[in-house]
C-alpha positions as a printed Julia matrix, in Angstrom:
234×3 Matrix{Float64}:
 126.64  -78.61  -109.17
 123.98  -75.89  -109.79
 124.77  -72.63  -111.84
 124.82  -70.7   -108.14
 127.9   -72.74  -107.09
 129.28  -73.41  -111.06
 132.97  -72.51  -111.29
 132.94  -69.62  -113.78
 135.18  -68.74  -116.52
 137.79  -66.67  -116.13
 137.77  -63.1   -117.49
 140.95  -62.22  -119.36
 139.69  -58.7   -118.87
 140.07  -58.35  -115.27
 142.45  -60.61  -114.02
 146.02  -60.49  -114.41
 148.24  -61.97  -117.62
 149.3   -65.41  -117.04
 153.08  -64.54  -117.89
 154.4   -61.18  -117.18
 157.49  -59.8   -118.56
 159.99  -59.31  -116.69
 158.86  -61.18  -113.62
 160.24  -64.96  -113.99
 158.15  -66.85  -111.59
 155.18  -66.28  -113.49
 156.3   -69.14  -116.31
 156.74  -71.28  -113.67
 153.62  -70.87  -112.0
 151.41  -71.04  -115.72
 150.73  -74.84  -116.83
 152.25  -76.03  -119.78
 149.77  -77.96  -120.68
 146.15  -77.78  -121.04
 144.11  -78.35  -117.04
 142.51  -82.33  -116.74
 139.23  -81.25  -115.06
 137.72  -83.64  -112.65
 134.89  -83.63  -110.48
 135.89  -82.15  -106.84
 135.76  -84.8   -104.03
 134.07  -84.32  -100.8
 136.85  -83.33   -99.14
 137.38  -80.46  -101.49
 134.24  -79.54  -101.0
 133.88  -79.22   -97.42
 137.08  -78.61   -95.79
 138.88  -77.06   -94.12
 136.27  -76.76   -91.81
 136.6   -74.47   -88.48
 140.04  -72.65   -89.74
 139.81  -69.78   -87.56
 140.09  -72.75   -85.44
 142.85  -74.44   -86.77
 145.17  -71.88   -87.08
 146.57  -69.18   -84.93
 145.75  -65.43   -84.93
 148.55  -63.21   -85.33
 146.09  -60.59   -84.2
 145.76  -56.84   -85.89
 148.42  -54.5    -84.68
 151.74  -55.34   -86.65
 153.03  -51.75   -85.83
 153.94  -51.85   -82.28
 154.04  -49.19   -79.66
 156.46  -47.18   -77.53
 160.18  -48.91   -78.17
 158.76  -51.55   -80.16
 157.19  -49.47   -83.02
 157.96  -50.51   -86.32
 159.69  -47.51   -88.46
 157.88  -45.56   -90.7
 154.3   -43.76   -91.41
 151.66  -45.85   -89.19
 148.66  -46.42   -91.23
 145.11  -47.97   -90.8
 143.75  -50.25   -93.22
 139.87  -50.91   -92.71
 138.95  -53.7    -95.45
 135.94  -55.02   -96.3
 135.05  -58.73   -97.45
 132.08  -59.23   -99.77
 130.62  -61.67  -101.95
 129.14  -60.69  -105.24
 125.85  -59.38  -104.37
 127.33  -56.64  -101.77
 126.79  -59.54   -99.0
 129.33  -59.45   -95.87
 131.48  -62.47   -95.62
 132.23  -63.38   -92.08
 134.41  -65.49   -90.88
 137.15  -65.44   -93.28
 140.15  -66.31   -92.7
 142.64  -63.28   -94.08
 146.83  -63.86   -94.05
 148.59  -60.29   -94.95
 152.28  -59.79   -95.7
 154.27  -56.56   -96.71
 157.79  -54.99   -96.93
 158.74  -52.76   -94.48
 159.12  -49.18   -94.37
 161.97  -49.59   -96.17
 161.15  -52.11   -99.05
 162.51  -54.88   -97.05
 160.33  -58.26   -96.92
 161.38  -60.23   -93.59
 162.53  -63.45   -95.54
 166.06  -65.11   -96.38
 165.8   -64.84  -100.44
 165.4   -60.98   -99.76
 168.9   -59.57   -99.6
 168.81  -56.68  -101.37
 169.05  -52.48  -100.42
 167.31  -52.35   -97.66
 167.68  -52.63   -94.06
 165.54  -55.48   -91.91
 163.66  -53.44   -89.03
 163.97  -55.4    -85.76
 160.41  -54.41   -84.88
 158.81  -55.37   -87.72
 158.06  -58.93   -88.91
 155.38  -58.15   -91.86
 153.33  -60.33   -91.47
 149.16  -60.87   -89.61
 146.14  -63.22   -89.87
 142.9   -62.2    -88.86
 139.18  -63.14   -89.27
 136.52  -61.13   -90.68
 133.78  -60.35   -88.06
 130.03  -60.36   -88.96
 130.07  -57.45   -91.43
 133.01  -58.99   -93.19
 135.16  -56.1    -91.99
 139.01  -56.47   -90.65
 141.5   -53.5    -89.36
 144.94  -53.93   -89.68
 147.33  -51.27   -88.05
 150.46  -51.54   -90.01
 153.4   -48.99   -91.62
 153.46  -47.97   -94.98
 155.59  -50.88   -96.74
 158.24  -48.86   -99.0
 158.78  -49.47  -102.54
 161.36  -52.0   -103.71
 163.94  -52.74  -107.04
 162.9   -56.51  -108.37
 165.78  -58.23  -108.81
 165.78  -58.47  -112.55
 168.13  -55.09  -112.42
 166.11  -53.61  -115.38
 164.72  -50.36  -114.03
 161.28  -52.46  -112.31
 160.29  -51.14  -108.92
 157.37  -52.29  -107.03
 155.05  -49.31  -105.69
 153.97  -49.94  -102.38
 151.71  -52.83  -101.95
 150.29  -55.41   -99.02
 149.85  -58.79   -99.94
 146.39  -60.8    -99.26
 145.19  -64.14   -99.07
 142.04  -65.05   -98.19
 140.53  -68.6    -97.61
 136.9   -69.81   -97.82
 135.24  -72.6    -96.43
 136.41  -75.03   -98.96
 139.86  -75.8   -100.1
 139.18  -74.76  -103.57
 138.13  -71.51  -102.43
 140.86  -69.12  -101.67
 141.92  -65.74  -103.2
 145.44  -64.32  -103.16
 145.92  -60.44  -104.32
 147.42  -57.45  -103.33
 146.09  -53.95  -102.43
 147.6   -50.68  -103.73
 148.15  -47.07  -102.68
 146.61  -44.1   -104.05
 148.41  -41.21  -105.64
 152.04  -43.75  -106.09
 153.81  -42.97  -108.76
 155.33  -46.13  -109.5
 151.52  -47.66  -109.8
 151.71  -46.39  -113.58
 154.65  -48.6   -114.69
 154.35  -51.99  -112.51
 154.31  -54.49  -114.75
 152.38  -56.9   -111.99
 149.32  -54.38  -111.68
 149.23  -53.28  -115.07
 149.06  -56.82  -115.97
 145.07  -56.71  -115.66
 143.9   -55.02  -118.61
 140.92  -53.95  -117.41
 141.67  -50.41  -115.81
 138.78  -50.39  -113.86
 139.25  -53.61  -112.56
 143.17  -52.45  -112.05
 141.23  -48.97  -109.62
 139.76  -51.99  -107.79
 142.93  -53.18  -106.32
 144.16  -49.47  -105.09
 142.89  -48.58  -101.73
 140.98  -45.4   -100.38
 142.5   -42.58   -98.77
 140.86  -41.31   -95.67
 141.03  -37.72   -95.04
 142.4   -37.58   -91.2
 139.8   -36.04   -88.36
 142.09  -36.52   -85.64
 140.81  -40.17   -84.97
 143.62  -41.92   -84.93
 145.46  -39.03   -84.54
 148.7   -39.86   -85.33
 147.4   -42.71   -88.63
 146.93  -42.21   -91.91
 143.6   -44.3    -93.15
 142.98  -46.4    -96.09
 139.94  -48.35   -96.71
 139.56  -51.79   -99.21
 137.12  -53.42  -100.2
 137.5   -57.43  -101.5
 134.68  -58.64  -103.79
 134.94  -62.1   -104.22
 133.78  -63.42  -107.97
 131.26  -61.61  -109.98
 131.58  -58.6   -112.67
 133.35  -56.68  -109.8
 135.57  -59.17  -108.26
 138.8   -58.05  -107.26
 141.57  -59.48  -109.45
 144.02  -62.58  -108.47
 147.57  -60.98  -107.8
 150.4   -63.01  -107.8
């Protein structure tokens, strides 16, 4: 494998603590013991092939319309997919998943507060197109206790995963709001110590010209690898 395609290093600096306090899962998710590296097989390397294919599009309007609009502020998000030279990636295959308006995730371990919105399921997977671009019309997802009952709320946040054209190649993070107060204190974004690299995973705001008229905008932009990738989020 050439030094182009070479798995690099990863940057304590920029990517996220492997254990975060306060938020159990992350222990199970770390190894306990050191990785056995092997050499990837073919099928690593070259699958899955065709997954735009393979897998069906939930499309990119998760909002609704008329009596089937989802509650809360309608927002835009207009992402961008690059590699790290500034390149477009096409093609890719992007899953999304958020609370709704009202912190409430559409899944049985989330009982908590909040109300489930019958028009909302939370949930999308798109493709890039040829200038790596996706738009997602959504709500604003609400902010959220965790569970451990200690004071932690999530801000609000949208969950991505992206897959490449190999099985080793896949990015999961989550984009951010601007201006949210509870960005400051949560313990899963403030687990990058990098704060620059932590301004990389809060979006854009827009300033409205009456195009959507009735949407708030936010644009994202995804670097995958390099100095300025955007950091792994749990």
């Amino acid at each position: 494998m050439n030094q182009a395609c070479a798995i690099l290093p990863r940057d304590e600096r920029t990517q996220p603590a492997r254990i975060i306090a306060g938020y159990p899962q992350t222990p199970w998710r770390t190894p306990a013991q050191p990785l056995v590296k092997r050499a990837p097989t073919l099928s690593e390397l070259t699958g899955p092939l065709e997954v735009a294919r393979r897998v069906s599009l939930l499309g990119g309007d998760i909002a609704g319309h008329g009596a089937k609009q989802a509650i809360g502020q309608v927002i835009r998000l207009r992402v961008r997919v690059t590699d790290e030279d500034g390149s477009p990636v096409p093609g890719a295959v992007v899953e999304m998943w958020q609370a709704n308006a009202a912190g409430r995730y559409i899944h049985p371990n989330d009982d908590d507060h909040a109300p489930v919105d019958a028009n909302f399921y939370g949930a999308a997977r798109l493709v890039t197109d040829e200038s790596g671009a996706f738009e997602l019309r959504t709500v604003k997802p609400g902010a959220y206790p965790v569970p451990t009952r200690d004071g932690w709320w999530r801000p609000p946040h949208v969950h991505f995963s992206l897959f490449g054209k190999v099985w080793l190649a896949r990015l999961v993070t989550q984009m951010y709001f601007p201006g949210e107060p509870l960005n400051a204190q949560d313990r899963i974004l403030n687990a990058v110590p990098d704060a620059e690299a932590r301004e990389r995973l809060v979006a854009k705001y827009v300033p409205p010209t009456g195009d959507p008229y009735n949407e708030l905008v936010f644009e994202h932009e995804i670097v995958l690898r390099g100095r300025r990738a955007t950091a792994a989020q749990p």
